[in-house]
N, C-alpha and C positions, 0 to 999 in steps of 0.2 A: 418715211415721208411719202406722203401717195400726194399727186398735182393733177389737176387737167387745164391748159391753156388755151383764150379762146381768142383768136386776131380776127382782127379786121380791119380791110386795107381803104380807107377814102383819100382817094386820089394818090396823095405824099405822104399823109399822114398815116400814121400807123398805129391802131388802138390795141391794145391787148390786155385783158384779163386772166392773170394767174390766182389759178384756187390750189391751195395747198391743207392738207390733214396731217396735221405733223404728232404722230406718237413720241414720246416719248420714255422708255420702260427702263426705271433704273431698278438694280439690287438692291440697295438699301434706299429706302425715302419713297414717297408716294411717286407712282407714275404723273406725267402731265399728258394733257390733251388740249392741242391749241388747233383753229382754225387760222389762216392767214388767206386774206385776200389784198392782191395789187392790182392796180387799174394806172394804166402804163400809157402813156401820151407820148410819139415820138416822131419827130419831124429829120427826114435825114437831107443834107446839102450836100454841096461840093462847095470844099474851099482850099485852095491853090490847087485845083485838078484831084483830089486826094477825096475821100469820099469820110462825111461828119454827118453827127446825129444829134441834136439838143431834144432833149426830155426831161418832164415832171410825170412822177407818181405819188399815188394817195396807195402806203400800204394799211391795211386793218388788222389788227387779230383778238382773238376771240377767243377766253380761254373756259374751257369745258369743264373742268375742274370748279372754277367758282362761276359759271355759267355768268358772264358777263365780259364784255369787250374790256382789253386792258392795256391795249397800248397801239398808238397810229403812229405813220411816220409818212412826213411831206416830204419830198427830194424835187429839186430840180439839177441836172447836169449835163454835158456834154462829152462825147467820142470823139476820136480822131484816130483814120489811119494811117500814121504818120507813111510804114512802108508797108509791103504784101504781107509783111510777117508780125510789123509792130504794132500793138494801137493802144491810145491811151485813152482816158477817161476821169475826167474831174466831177466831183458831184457834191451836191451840201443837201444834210438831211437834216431835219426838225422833229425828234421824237419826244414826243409825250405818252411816259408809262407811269400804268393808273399805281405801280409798285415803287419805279426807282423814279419818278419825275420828271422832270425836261429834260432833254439833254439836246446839245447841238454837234452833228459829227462832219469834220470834211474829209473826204476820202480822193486820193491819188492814185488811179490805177495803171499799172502798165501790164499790157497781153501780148507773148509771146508767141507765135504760133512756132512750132517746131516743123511741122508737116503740112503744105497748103497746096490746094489743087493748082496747077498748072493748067494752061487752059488747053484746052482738047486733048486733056491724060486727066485720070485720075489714082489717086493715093490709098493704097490699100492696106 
């Protein structure tokens, strides 16, 4: 997978565009070749002192192989960092692929950080 990402900051808001080339070279069965682009909306707050982010993206992809776009997916979700170390992440996505159909997915995240800067030290 080769990416280049391109942000931009207005005001609070935070736009960002990921472009992704994603090879795929198997041994047995045809290689694949997908484009993926996301276009990333994300507004961050503070709620109870604690630092959150709600966001909607529009991903694309685009597959090379049968040169036609073949599957989007809508999400809108929210972050939270619960402590320094913890932060979770709720999100609902809406994909429609042009192969396996609609699908609807919600996803539960929890992030662990093992190692986090400490403020005026850093972690090497």
């Amino acid at each position: 997978m080769n990416s280049v990402i391109f942000n931009l900051s207005l005001n609070k808001i935070l736009v960002d565009d990921r472009n992704v080339l994603w090879n795929r070279f198997r041994v047995e069965g045809q290689d694949f070749h997908f484009y993926r682009n996301r276009l990333r909306v994300t507004l961050p707050f503070s709620f109870k002192g604690k630092d959150a982010k709600i966001y909607v993206f529009d991903e694309a992809s685009y597959f090379f192989n049968r040169a036609r776009w073949s599957r989007n997916r809508i999400a809108v979700g929210v972050g939270y960092d619960v402590t320094k170390w913890l932060n979770t992440d709720i999100s609902f996505v809406h994909e429609a692929d042009v192969y396996n159909g609609k699908l609807n997915l919600f996803f539960i995240t929890g992030t662990i950080q093992f190692f986090h800067k400490q403020q005026g030290s850093s972690v090497k």
